[in-house]
C-alpha positions as CSV (number, residue, x, y, z in Angstrom):
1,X,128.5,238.1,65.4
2,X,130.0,238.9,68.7
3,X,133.2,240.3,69.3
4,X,134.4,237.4,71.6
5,X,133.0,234.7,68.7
6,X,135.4,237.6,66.2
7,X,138.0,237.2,68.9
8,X,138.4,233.0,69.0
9,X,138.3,233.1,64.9
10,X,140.9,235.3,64.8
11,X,142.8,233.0,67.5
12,X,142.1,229.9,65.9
13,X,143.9,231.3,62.6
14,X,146.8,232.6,64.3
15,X,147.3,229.4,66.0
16,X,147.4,227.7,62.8
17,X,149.8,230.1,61.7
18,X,152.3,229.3,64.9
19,X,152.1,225.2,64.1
20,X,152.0,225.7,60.5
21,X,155.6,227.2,60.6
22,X,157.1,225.0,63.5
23,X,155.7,222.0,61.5
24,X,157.6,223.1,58.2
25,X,161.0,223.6,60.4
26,X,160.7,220.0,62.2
27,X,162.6,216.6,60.8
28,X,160.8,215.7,57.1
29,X,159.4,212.1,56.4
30,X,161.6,210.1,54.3
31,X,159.7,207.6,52.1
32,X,156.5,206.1,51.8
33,X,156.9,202.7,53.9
34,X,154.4,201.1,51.3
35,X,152.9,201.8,47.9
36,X,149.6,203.5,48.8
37,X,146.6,202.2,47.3
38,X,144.6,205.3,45.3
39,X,140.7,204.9,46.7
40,X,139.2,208.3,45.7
41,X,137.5,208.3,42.5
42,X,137.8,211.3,40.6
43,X,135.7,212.7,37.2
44,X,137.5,212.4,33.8
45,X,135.2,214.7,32.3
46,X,136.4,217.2,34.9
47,X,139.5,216.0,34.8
48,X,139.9,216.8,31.2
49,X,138.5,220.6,32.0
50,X,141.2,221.1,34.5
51,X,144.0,220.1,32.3
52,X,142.7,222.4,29.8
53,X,142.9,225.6,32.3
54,X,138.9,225.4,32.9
55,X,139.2,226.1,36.6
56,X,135.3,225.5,38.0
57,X,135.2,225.1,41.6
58,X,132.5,227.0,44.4
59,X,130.5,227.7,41.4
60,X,132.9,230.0,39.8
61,X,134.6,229.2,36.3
62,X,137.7,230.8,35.4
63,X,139.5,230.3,32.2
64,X,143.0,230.1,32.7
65,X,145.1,228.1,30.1
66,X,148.3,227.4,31.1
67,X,148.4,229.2,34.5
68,X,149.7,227.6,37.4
69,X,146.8,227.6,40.1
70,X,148.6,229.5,42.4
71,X,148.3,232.6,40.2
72,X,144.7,232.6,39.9
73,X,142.9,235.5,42.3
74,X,140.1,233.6,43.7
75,X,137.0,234.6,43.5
76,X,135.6,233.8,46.9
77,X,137.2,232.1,49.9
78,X,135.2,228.9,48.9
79,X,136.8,228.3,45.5
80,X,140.2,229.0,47.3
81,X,138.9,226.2,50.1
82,X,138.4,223.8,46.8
83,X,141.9,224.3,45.1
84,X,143.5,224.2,48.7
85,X,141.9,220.6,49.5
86,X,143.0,219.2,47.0
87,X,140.3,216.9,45.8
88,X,140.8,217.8,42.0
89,X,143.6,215.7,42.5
90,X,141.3,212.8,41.9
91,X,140.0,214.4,38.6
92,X,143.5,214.6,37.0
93,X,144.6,211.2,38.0
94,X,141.1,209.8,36.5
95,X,142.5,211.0,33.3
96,X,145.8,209.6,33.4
97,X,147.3,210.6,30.6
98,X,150.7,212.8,30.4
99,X,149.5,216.3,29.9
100,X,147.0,215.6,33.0
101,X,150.0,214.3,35.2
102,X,152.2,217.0,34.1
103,X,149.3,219.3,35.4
104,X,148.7,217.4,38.5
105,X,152.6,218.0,39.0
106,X,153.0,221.6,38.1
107,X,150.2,222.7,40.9
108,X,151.2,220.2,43.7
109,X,154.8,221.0,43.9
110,X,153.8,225.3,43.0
111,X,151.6,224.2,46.2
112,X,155.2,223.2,48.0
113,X,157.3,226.3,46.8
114,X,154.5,228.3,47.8
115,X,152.7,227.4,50.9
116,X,155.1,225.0,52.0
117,X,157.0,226.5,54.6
118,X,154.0,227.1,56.8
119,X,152.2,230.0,54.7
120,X,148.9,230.9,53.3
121,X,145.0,229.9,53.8
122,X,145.5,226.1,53.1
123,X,146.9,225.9,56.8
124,X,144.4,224.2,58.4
125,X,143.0,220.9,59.8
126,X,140.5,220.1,57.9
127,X,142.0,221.1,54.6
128,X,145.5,219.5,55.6
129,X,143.3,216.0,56.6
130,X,142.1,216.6,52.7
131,X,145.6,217.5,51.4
132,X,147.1,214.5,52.7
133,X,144.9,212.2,52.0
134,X,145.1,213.0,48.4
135,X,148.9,213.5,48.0
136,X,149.0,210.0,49.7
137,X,146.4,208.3,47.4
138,X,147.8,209.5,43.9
139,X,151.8,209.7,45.3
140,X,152.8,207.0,42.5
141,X,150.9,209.1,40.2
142,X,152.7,212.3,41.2
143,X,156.3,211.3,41.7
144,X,156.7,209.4,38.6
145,X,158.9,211.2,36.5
146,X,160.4,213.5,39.5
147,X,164.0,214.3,40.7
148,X,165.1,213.4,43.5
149,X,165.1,217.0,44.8
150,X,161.7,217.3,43.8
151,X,160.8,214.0,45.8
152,X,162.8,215.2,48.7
153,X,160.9,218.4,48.7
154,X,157.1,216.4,48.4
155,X,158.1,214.5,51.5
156,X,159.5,217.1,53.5
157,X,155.9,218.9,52.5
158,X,153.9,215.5,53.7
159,X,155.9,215.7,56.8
160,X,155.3,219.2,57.8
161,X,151.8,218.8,57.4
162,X,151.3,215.7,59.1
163,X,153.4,217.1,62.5
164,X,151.3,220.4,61.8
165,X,148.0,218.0,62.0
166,X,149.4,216.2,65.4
167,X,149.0,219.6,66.8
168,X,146.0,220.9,65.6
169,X,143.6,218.4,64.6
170,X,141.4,218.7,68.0
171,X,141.1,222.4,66.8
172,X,138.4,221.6,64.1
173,X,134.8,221.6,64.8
174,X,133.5,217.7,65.7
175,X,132.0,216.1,62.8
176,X,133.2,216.2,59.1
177,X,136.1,218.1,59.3
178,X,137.7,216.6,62.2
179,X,137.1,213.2,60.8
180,X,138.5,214.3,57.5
181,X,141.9,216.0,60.0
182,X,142.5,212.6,61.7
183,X,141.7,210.2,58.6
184,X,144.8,212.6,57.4
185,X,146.4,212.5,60.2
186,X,146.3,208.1,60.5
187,X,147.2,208.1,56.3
188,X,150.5,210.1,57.1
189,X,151.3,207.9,60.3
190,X,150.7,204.4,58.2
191,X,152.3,205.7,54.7
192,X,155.2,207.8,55.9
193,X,158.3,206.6,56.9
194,X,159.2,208.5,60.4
195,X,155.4,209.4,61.4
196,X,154.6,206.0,62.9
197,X,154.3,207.4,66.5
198,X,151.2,209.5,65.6
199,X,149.3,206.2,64.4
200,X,148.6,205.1,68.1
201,X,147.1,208.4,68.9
202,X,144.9,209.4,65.6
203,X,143.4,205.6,65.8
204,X,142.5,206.5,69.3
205,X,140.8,210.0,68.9
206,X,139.3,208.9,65.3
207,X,137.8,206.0,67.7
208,X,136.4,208.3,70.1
209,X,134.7,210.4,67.7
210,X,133.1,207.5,66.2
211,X,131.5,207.1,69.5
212,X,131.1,211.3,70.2
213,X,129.5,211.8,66.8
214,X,127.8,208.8,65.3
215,X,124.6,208.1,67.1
216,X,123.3,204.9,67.7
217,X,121.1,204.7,64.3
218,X,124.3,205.2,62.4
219,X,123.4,209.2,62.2
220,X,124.9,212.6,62.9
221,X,123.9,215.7,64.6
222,X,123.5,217.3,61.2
223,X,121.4,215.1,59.3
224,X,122.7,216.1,56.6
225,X,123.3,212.8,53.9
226,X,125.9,213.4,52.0
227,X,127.8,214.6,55.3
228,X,127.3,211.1,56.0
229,X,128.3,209.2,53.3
230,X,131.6,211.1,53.6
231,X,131.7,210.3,57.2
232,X,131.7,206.9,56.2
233,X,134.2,206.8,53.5
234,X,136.8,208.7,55.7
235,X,136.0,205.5,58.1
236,X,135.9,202.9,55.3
237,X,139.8,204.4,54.6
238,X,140.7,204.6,57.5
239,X,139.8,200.8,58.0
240,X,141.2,199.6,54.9
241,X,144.4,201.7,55.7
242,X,144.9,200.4,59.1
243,X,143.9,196.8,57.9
244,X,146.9,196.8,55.3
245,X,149.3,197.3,57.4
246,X,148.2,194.2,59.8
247,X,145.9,196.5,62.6
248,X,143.0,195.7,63.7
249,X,139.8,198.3,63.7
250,X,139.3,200.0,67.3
251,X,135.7,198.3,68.2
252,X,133.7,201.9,68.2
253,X,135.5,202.2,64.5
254,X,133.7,199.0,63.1
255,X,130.7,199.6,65.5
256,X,130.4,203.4,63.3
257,X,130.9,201.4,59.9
258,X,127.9,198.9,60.7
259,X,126.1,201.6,61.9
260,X,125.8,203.6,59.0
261,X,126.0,201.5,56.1
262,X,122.4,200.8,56.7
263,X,121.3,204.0,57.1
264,X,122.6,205.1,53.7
265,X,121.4,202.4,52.3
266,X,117.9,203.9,53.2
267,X,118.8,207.8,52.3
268,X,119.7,206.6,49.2
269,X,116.8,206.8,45.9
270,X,116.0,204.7,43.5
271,X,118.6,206.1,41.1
272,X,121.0,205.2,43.9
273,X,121.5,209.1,44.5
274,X,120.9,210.5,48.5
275,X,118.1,212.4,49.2
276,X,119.5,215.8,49.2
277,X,118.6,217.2,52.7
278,X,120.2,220.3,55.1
279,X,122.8,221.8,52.8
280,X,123.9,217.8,50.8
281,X,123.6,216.9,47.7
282,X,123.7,214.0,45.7
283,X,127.3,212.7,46.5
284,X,129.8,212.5,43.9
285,X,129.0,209.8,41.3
286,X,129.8,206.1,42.5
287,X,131.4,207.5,45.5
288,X,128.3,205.6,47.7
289,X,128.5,202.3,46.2
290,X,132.2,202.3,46.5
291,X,131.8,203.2,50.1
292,X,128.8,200.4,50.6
293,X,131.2,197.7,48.6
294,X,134.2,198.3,50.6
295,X,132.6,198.5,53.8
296,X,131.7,194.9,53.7
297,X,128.2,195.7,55.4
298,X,125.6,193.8,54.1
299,X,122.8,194.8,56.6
300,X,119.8,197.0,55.7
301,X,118.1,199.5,57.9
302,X,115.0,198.6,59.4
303,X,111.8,199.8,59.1
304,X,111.8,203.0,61.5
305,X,113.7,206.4,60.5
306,X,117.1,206.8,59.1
307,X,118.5,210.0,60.9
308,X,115.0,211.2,61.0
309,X,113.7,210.6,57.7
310,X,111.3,207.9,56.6
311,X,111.3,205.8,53.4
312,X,108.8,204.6,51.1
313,X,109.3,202.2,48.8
314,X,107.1,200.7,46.2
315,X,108.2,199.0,42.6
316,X,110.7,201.2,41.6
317,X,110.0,204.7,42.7
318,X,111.2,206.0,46.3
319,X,110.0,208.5,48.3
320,X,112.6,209.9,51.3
321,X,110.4,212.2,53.8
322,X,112.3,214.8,56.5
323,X,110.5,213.1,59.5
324,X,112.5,215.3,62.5
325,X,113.0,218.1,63.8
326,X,115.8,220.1,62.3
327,X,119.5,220.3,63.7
328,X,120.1,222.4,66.9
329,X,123.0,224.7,67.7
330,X,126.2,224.2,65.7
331,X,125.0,221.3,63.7
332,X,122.7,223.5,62.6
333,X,124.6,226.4,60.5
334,X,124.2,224.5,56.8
335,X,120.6,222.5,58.1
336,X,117.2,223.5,56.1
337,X,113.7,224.3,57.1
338,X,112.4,221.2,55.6
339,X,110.5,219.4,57.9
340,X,107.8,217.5,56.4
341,X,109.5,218.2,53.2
342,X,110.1,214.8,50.6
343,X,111.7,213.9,47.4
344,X,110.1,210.9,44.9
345,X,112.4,209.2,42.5
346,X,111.1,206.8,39.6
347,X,113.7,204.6,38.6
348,X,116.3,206.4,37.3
349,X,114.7,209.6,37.2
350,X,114.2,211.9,40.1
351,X,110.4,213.3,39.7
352,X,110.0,215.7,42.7
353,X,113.3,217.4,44.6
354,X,114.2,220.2,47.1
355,X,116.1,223.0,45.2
356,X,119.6,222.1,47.1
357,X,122.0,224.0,48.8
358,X,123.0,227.1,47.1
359,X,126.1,228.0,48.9
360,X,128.3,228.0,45.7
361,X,126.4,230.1,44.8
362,X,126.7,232.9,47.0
363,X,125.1,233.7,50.5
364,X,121.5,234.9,49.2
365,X,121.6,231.8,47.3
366,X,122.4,230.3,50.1
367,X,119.9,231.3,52.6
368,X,116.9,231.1,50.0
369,X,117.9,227.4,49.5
370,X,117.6,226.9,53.7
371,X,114.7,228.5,53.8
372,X,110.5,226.3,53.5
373,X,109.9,227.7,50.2
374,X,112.5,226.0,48.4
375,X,111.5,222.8,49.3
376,X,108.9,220.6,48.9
377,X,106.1,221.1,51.5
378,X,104.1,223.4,53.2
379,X,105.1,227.0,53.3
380,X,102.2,229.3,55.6
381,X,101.8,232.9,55.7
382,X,105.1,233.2,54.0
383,X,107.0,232.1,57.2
384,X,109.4,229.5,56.8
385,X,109.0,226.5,59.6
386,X,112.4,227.3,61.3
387,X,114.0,230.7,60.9
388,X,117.8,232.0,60.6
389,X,119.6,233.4,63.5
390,X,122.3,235.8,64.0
391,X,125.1,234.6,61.9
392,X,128.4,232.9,63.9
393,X,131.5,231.2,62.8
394,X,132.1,227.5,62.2
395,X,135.4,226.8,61.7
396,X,136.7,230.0,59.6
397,X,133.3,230.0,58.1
398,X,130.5,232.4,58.9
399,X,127.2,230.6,58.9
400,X,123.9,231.3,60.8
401,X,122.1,229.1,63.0
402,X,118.2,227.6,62.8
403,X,116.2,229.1,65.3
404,X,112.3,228.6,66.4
405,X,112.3,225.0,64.5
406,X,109.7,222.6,65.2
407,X,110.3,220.8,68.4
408,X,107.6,218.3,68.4
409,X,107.5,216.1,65.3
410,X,105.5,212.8,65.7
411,X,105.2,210.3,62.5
412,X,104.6,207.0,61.6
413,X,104.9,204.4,59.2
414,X,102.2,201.7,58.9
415,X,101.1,199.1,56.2
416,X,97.8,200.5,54.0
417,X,95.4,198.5,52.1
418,X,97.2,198.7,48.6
419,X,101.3,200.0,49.9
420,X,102.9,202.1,52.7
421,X,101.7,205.1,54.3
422,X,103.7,207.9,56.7
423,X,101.7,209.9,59.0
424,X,103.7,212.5,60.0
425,X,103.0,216.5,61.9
426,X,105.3,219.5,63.1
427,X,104.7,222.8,65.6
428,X,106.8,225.1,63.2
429,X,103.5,227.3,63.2
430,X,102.2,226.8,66.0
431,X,104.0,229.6,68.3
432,X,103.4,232.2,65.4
433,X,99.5,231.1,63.9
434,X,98.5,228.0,66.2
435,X,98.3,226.1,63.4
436,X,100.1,222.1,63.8
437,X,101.1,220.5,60.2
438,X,100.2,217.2,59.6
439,X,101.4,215.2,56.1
440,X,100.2,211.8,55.0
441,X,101.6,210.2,52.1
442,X,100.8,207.1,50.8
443,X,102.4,204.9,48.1
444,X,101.3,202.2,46.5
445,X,102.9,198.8,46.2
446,X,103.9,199.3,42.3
447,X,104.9,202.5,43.0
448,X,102.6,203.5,40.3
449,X,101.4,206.5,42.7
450,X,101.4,208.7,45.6
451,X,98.7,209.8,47.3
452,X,98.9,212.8,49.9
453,X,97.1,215.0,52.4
454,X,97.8,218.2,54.0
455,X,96.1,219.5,57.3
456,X,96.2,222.6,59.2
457,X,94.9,222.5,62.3
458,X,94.4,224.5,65.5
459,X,94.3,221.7,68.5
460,X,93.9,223.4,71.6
461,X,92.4,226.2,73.0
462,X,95.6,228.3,72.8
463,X,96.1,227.2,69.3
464,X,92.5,228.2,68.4
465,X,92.5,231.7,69.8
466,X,96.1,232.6,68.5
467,X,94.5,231.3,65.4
468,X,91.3,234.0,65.7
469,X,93.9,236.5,66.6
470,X,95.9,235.6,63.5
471,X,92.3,235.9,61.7
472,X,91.1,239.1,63.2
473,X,94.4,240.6,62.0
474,X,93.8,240.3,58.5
475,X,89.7,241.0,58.6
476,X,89.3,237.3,58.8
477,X,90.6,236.9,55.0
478,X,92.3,233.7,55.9
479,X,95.9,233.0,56.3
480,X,97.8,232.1,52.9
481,X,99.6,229.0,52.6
482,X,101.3,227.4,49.4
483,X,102.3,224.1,48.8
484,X,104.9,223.5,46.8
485,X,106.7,220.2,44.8
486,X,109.8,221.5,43.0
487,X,110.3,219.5,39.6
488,X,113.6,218.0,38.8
489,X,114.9,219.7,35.6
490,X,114.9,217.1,33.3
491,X,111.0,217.2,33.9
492,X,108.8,218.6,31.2
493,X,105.6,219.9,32.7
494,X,102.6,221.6,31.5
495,X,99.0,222.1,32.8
496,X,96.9,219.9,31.8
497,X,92.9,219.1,31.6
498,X,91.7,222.3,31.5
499,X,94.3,223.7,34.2
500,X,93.2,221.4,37.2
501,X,96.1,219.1,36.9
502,X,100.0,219.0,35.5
503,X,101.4,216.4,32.9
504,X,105.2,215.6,33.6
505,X,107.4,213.6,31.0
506,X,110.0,212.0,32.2
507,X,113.1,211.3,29.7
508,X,112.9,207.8,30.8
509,X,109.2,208.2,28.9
510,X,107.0,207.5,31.6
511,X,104.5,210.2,32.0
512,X,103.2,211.5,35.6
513,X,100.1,213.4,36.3
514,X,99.6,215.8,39.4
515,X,96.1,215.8,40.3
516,X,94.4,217.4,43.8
517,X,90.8,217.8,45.1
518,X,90.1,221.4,44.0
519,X,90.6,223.2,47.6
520,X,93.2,224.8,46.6
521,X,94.3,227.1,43.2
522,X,97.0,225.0,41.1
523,X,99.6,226.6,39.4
524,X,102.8,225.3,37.6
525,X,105.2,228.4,38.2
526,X,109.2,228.8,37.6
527,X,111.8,227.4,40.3
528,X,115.2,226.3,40.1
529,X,117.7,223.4,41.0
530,X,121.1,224.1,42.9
531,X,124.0,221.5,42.6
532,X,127.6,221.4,42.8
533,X,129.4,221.5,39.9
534,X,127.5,224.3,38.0
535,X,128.2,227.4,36.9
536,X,124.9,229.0,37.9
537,X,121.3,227.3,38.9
538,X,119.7,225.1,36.8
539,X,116.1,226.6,35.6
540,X,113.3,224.1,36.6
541,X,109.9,223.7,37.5
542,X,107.6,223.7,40.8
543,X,103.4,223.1,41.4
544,X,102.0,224.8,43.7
545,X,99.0,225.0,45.9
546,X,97.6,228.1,47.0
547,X,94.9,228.6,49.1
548,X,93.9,230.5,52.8
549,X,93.0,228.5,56.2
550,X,89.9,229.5,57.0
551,X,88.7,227.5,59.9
552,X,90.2,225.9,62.7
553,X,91.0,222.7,60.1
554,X,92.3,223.1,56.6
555,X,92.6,220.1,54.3
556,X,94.4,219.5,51.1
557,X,94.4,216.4,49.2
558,X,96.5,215.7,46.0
559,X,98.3,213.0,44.3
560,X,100.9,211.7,41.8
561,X,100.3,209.1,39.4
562,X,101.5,207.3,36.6
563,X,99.8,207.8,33.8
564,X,97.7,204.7,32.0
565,X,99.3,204.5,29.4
566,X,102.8,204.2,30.7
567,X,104.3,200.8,30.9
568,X,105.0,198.5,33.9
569,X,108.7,198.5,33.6
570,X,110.5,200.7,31.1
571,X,114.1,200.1,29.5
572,X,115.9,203.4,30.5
573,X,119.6,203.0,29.6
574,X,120.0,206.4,28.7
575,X,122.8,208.5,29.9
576,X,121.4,211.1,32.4
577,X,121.3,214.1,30.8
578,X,123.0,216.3,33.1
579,X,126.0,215.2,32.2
580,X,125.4,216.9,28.5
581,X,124.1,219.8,29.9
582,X,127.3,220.4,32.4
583,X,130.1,219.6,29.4
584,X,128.1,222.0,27.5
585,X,127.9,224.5,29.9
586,X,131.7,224.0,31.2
587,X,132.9,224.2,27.7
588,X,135.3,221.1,25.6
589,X,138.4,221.5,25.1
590,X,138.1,218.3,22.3
């Protein structure tokens, strides 16, 4: 990190310091001018956990019955980002009940006495956006019950946060954050009595970002899915927000909401889940239909790439393929080297994953889930296909860059003779072994099976004596190369048929077998899964295919199939069982 990129971090905070304590000296709003409408949708089962002092946020889980939040140490700047954002908020107010309201109210107005006069980490943009959007949603929930000292005191906080945000909202990195500062920033200005003369302008700049950031596929510089669907629900908020009170959308507002609905709509698997992509996850459970419902977007994408990845769909399984090149510059400090890289979900059940971000997790964590391996595709001569920089700041975050990613990444999806196929290639090894990637994947109508090749190949004369080099270096033993399908955790794999092919059982009941053409060695070998909302990673599963390019072309063929006996369609009502696994690892307080 350099010392000027040291130099405007330190600035930034100290700025927010200056406007955090003006704000908390300048006139307070008075009143909400209309009952807000509560749209975030929070976890009971969490909600429950918090109320009982079972604090789990950034990974970490500290046991503190009774304690106000204030008092707890954080363990890392992230869980002291989660409590300060606020979003637990909606986990408390799912529950509802007295002892979860009396919680909810300890910690917001601790939050007041403590950080409200312009103090402490929680001063800033992105996490004020956060704050105020959640204060606003579940503000009937919070001030029932309250003096009117303690009323006074919550809307003197709201107003010194939402002046604070007037002035510093254009200090937040474009993208997420700054969408999240102005969403706040237009909440406070519709809800708050006195803060109408910052609606004009937050309508304005959230308008122009829509334009800045949202390309014209409905996309974003960091490809990252669940960045989007939060993108979208800020907007969808925002829209319903300004619709209430008898505005109208700005046009490049609505244009971004008809832009990405669709793309979602083809992120998103079988199991209604996003393909988890450059450092997202998931999204938080129902938060995507919500977002699709309220939208009022009926359109579906069509049949080229969504954000750069392509979607196969047959029956009821999907398959979601990284078809681009990876971000670039800033938009690249959470993106993955997973090009080529897919996920395949059967119904209900998600078959073959990436391992996630693991940035609650820590930063080695962190940096092993960015990096080839931990992914499914093609990992050669233990070099990942785009490679960490130097580390920089985004935000007040320290985060490193993708460097030497594939620039050229031509694919294509066509009709084959029984389903879809994507043809798809990268130059991620090309400057280091001459060696292009190509991937095709095909998947059948019924979406009974996937059928896939891998190809190594030197193309032109450079390529072919960087490749002899590459050879002659290691006494022409041929350069290693593993490819690799990470299992979902729920999976229950074993080698099967005298060790040339894997059995998976799915809880659903179907059962899957991994086949390939014998040029490789198959091995089923230990991997793990990386989510929010645990305590450590989840133990899992991966096949992998080793073997050594020898020649100028290297082919691999392998394939995914349902097994005979497993039924057309299969009645799968069953809970998923991550939601056992996390309450038992979390703890009850029942």
């Amino acid at each position: 990190m350099s010392r000027l990129q040291r130099w405007r971090a330190a600035a930034g905070r100290a700025h927010n310091r200056y406007h955090a304590l003006r704000a908390a000296r300048a006139r307070p709003a008075t009143a909400f001018l209309s009952a807000p409408e509560p749209r975030t949708v929070g976890s009971f089962a969490r909600g429950r956990q918090l109320a009982a002092g079972n604090l789990l946020f950034a990974g970490h889980l500290v046991e503190a019955p009774g304690w106000p939040i204030w008092d707890v140490t954080p363990p890392d700047p992230a869980f002291e980002e989660e409590i300060q954002g606020f979003t637990w908020l909606d986990d408390l107010a799912a529950v509802g009940e007295p002892r979860s309201r009396a919680v909810a109210q300890d910690w917001v107005w601790g939050w007041i006495e403590r950080y409200g006069s312009g103090h402490g980490p929680g001063w800033r943009p992105d996490l004020a956006g956060r704050r105020i959007i959640r204060w606003t949603h579940h503000a009937l929930f919070l001030l029932r019950g309250r003096s009117s000292e303690q009323s006074d005191a919550f809307y003197r906080a709201l107003g010194a946060q939402t002046l604070y945000l007037s002035r510093r909202w254009s200090a937040t990195p474009p993208g997420l954050a700054r969408f999240e500062a102005l969403t706040g920033l237009l909440y406070a200005g519709l809800s708050l009595e006195g803060m109408e003369r910052f609606v004009p302008g937050a309508q304005a700049a959230l308008a122009r970002e829509c334009t800045r950031v949202v390309d014209d596929e409905g996309g974003l510089p960091t490809r990252c899915p669940e960045d989007l669907l939060e993108v979208f629900t800020l907007l969808t908020w925002a829209g319903a927000a300004l619709t209430e009170t008898g505005r109208t959308l700005d046009r490049e507002h609505a244009g971004a909401i008809e832009r990405i609905a669709p793309t979602l709509r083809a992120l998103r698997h079988a199991d209604g889940g996003l393909a988890r992509f450059h450092g997202g996850g998931r999204g938080a459970e129902g938060r995507l239909d919500q977002a699709l419902a309220a939208s009022g977007v009926r359109r579906r994408g069509g049949k080229g790439l969504a954000m750069g990845f392509a979607r196969l769909q047959g029956g009821r399984t999907s398959v979601v393929v990284d078809a681009a090149p990876p971000p670039t510059g800033p938009a690249s400090y959470n993106a993955h080297a997973s090009t080529l890289a897919f996920e395949l979900t059967s119904g209900r059940r998600p078959l073959v994953v990436n391992c996630g971000s693991g940035a609650i997790f820590g930063s080695d964590w962190r940096r092993a889930g960015r990096a080839t391996p931990s992914h499914s595709a093609l990992c050669l001569d233990g070099y990942s296909s785009a490679r960490l920089g130097a580390p920089g700041f985004i935000g007040a975050a320290r985060r490193e860059m993708l460097e030497d990613a594939p620039t050229r990444v031509p694919c294509e999806l066509s009709p084959a003779e029984d389903g879809t196929r994507f043809e798809g290639g990268h130059d991620g090894y090309v400057a280091t072994h001459g060696l292009t990637h190509a991937r095709t994947l095909e998947l059948t109508h019924d979406g009974r099976a996937l059928a896939g090749e891998d190809l190594l190949v030197a193309i032109s004369d450079r390529d072919k004596r960087l490749f002899d080099h590459r050879m002659d270096a290691v006494r022409l033993s041929g350069l290693p190369f593993q490819i690799r399908f990470h299992l979902h955790p729920d999976v229950d794999a074993e080698l099967d048929m005298n060790g040339t092919a894997v059995s998976m059982a799915l809880r659903s009941g179907e059962i899957w077998v991994f086949r390939h053409d014998l040029g490789a060695d198959l091995r089923l070998e230990a991997s793990v899964y990386l989510e929010k909302g645990r305590l450590r990673p989840r133990a899992a599963q991966q096949v992998v295919l080793s073997g050594r390019a020898m020649e100028y072309a290297t082919r691999v063929r392998w394939s995914f199939a349902k097994a005979h006996e497993t039924a057309i369609a299969i009645r799968d009502l069953a809970p998923a069982a991550a939601d056992d696994d996390e309450a038992d690892e979390n703890g009850d307080d029942s």
